[in-house]
GUMI-311107 format. One line per 4 residues: number of its first residue (from 1); for each residue z, x, y of C-alpha. Coordinates in steps of 0.02 Angstrom, whole numbers, m for minus. Layout:
NUM	Z,X,Y  ...
END
This chain:
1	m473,1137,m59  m626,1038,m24  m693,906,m138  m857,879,m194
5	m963,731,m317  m1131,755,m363  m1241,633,m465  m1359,663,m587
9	m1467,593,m709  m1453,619,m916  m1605,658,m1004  m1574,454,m1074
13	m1585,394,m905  m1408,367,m891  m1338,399,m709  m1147,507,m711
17	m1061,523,m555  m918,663,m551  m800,728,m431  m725,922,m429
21	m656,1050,m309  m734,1192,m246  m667,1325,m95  m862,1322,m37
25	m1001,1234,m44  m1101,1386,m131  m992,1363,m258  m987,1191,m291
29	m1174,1215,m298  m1158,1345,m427  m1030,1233,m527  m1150,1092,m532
33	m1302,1196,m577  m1185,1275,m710  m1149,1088,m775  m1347,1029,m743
37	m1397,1167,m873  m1263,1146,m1000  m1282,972,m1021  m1474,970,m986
41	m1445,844,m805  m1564,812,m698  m1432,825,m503  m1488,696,m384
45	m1361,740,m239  m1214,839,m198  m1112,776,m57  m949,842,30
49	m794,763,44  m768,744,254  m650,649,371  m719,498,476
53	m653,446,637  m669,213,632  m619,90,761  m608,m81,714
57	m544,m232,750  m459,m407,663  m429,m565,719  m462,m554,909
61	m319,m409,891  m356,m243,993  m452,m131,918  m367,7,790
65	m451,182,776  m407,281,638  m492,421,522  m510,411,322
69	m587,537,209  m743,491,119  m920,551,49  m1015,467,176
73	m989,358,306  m1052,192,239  m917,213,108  m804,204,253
77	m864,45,324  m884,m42,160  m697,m6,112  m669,m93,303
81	m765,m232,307  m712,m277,121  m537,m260,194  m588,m384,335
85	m616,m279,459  m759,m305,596  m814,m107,633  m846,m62,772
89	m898,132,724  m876,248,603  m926,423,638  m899,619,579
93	m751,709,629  m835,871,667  m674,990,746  m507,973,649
97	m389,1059,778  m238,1025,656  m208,1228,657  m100,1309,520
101	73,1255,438  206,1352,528  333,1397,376  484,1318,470
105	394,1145,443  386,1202,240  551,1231,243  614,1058,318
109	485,978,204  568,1036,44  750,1053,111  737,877,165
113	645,825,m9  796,894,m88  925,809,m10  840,631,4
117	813,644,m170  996,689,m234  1028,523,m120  905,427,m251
121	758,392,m113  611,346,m213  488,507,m156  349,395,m104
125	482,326,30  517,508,82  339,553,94  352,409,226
129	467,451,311  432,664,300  270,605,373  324,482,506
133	451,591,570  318,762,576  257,815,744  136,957,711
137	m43,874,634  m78,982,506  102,936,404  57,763,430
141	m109,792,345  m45,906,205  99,735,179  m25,618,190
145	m149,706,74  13,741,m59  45,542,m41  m118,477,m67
149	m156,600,m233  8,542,m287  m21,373,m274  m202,394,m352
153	m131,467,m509  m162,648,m479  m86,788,m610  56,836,m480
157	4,1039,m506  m178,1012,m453  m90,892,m314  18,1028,m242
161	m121,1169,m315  m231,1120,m177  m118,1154,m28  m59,1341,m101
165	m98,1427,41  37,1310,119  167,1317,18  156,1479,m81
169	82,1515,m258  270,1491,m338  327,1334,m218  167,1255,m281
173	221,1273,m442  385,1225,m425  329,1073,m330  210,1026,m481
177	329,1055,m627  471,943,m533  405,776,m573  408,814,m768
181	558,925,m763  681,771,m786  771,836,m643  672,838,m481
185	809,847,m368  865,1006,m433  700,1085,m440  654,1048,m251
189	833,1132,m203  791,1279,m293  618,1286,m232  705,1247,m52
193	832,1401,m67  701,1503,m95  549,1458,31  710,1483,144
197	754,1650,92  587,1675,110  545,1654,283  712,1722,328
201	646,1910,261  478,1900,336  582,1849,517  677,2005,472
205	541,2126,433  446,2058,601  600,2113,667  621,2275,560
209	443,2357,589  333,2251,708  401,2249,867  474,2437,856
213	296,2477,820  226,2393,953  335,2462,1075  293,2635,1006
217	116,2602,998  127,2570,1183  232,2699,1227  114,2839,1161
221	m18,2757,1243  84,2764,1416  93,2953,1383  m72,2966,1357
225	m170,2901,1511  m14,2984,1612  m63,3126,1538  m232,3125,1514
229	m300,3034,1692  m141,3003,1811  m67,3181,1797  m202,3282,1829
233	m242,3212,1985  m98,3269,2065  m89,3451,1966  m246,3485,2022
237	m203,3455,2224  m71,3604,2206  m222,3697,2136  m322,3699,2283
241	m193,3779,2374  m154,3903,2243  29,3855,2223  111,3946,2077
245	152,3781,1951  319,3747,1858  301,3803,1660  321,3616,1613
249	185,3563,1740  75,3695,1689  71,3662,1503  55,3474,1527
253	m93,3495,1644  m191,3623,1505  m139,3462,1383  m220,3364,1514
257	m375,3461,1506  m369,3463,1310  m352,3268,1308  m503,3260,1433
261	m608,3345,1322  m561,3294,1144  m513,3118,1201  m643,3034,1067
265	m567,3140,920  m389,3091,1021  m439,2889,994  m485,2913,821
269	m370,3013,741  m237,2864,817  m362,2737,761  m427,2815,568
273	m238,2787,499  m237,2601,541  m408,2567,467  m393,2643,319
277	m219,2577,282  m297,2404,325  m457,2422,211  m354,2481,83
281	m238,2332,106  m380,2215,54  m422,2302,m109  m329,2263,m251
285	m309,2413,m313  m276,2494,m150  m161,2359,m115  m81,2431,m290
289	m77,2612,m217  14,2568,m42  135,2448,m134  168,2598,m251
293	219,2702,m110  293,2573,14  446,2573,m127  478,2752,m112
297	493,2768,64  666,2830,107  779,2693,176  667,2528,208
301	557,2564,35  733,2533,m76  754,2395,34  579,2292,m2
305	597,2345,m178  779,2292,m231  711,2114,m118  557,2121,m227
309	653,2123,m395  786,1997,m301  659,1877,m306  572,1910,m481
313	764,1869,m531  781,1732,m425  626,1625,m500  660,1701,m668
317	825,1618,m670  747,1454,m576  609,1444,m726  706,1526,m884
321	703,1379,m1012  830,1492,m1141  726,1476,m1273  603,1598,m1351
325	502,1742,m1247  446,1631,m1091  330,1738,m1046  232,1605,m932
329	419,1615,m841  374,1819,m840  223,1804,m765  290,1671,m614
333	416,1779,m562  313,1920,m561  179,1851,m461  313,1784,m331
337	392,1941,m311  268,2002,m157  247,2184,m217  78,2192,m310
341	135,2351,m407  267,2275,m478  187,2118,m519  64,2235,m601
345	174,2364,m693  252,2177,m758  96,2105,m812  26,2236,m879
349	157,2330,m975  286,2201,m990  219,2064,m1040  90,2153,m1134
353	225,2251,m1254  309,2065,m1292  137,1996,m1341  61,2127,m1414
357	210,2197,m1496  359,2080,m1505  470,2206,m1391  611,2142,m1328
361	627,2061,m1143  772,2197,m1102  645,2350,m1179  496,2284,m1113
365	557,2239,m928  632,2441,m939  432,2500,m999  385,2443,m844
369	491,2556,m729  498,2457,m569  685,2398,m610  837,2482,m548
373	958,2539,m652  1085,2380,m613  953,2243,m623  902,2301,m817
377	1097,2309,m856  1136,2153,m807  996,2071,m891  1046,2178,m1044
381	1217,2103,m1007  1153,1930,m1021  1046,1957,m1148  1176,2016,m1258
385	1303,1863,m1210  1177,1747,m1218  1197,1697,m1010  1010,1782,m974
389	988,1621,m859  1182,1645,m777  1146,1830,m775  982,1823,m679
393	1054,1694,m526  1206,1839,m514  1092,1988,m502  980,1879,m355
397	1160,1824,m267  1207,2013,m274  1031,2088,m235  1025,1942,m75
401	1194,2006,m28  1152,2190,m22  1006,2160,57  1062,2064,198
405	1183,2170,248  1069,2334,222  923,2235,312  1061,2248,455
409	1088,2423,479  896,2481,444  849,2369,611  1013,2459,716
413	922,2620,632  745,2575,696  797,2499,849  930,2667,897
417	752,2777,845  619,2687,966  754,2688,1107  767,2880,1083
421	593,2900,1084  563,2785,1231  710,2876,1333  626,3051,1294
425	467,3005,1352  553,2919,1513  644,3096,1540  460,3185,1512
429	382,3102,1645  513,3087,1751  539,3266,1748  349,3334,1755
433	328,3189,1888  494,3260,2008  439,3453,1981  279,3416,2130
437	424,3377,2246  507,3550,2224  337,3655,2219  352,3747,2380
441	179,3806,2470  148,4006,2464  166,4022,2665
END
């Protein structure tokens, strides 16, 4: 998230300089005139955080380039000539072409976190060496950013906070709770097992849905401009000479002639279902509806929802202190669970009945009737022996299980159903295409 200071001027005459975050500068203008009024400042500037490219040089050595974020760029050359630095420039980096995180470099940033620190690496040393040892640029600037908040004393949630659309909401807060947890190695495996589950079920579901649905996508638009412009320019050459047409070739051509004529209400009757899905994707309460119904799809919706709840249990039993109603533990694992309905239906009725109520965890979790049957017994179970924690980390090792090997079969399914359909059309046009070599002329 960007960073911003402003300074201003107290109605004493006293000059305050602060620094804050903001995701634009609209609203770090908004923040400051918020501030201004509240506390009756007079703002002098507001500048931007922004990354400056340097060269300079030491000693008769040969010049070293680098880049450093700052407010301005005198700031820059101050901090490099105090260092003992002759500068040669210092100027605004105006194109970052860093590009996005992929999620495999995530994953080998925690995984590898983990393990150096159950070998007792101090984690400024693994920083290091994480961001030595990183080839893609935008890691090495999401590292070196980490490192250098860490070393400036940073709270390590707003540290990790500001790189959540990196990490993930719940790996952010994993990542921030591990320094003060007393156990860090522990909490970067967990947070490691799960980023990797993770990406392996959105690989999976690429696999599940996207490519069959490209390759039907461009099957029915094969069919259609064979139909629709190809095919009738042959049909229409048997016309001429009033040759009596197969049935098949007859019907496809008046098809033809219906596509030719409708072919704008053709486009957006294909088109209006992927819009509207997509608009109401973006709305939170749409997003609500679709997640409602994604869940009750036949096959794939028990899927995504038993995966759904698999993870709720997964960071419930990651975060579950055993003590008292944890309902901040609730609210985690609800958010990280990647259907909004059931993070909903959890927020909303669960956690509401505990707090507003005192209902049970096992009552309240059932109120909210996104849980299968097994998931509430088994927390019931644990509730009851006191192993809610236990409980929770058997229900996501069973749910993982049954989902892996379910995720299996659904792709056979939906790979054995695009093949059919590919293989009918194939026979369709192979057979409308091979009745114009037995049409015989009327003479």
């Amino acid at each position: 998230m960007p960073h911003f200071r402003f300074q201003a001027q107290t109605i004493e005459g006293k000059l305050i300089q602060r620094e804050f975050e903001a995701s634009t500068k609209s609203e770090a203008k908004k923040k400051v005139q918020k501030a201004a009024v509240a506390r009756s400042l007079r703002v002098q500037a507001l500048d931007e955080k922004k990354i400056y490219l340097y060269r300079v040089r030491k000693n008769g050595q040969s010049p070293m380039e680098g880049e450093q974020e700052a407010y301005s760029p005198d700031e820059v050359e101050r901090a490099l000539k105090k260092m003992g630095y002759k500068v040669d420039y210092v100027r605004r980096k105006w194109f970052d072409l860093t590009g996005r995180v992929p999620k495999e470099e995530v994953v080998v940033f925690v995984r590898l976190s983990a393990d150096l620190l159950r070998q007792k690496l101090p984690f400024d040393q693994i920083l290091t060496l994480l961001h030595e040892d990183t080839t893609n640029s935008a890691m090495k600037n999401v590292i070196r950013t980490i490192q250098k908040d860490l070393r400036d004393g940073k709270e390590s949630t707003d540290v990790y906070g500001k790189h959540e659309k990196v990490f993930g909401r719940f790996a952010c807060y994993m990542l921030g709770i591990a320094s003060t947890s007393g156990n860090m190695a522990s909490v970067f495996e967990s947070t490691a097992k799960f980023i990797e589950r993770d990406s392996e079920f959105k690989k999976s579901i690429r696999r599940a849905l996207f490519m069959p649905s490209i390759s039907i996508l461009a099957i029915i638009g094969t069919l259609l401009f064979f139909v629709g412009y190809i095919f009738p320019v042959m049909a229409e050459m048997f016309l001429e000479f009033d040759i009596i047409m197969p049935p098949l070739t007859a019907k496809t051509l008046v098809v033809s002639y219906w596509l030719q004529a409708n072919w704008i209400w053709v486009v957006a009757a294909l088109l209006f279902p992927v819009i509207s899905v997509a608009l109401t994707w973006k709305n939170p309460r749409g997003r609500r509806f679709l997640d409602k119904r994604i869940i009750k799809i036949p096959v794939i919706g028990d899927l995504l929802h038993k995966i759904s709840i698999e993870i709720f249990a997964r960071v419930f039993q990651t975060l579950y202190s055993g003590s008292g109603q944890n309902i901040e533990v609730i609210r985690i694992a609800a958010e990280a669970c990647r259907n909004s309905y059931i993070e909903h239906q959890i927020k909303n009725v669960s956690i509401k009945l505990m707090l507003d109520d005192g209902v049970d965890l096992i009552h309240s979790l059932e109120a909210s009737k996104v849980f299968p049957k097994s998931a509430l017994s088994r927390f019931r179970l644990g509730a009851e022996s006191g192993s809610l924690k236990i409980n929770a980390g058997q229900l996501a090792d069973y749910y993982e299980k049954q989902t892996s090997y379910k995720l299996e079969s659904v792709i056979g399914l939906i790979s054995l159903i695009v093949n059919l359909f590919i293989f009918v059309a194939l026979i369709f046009i192979t057979v409308v295409s091979s009745e114009g070599a037995l049409i015989k002329p009327n003479y």
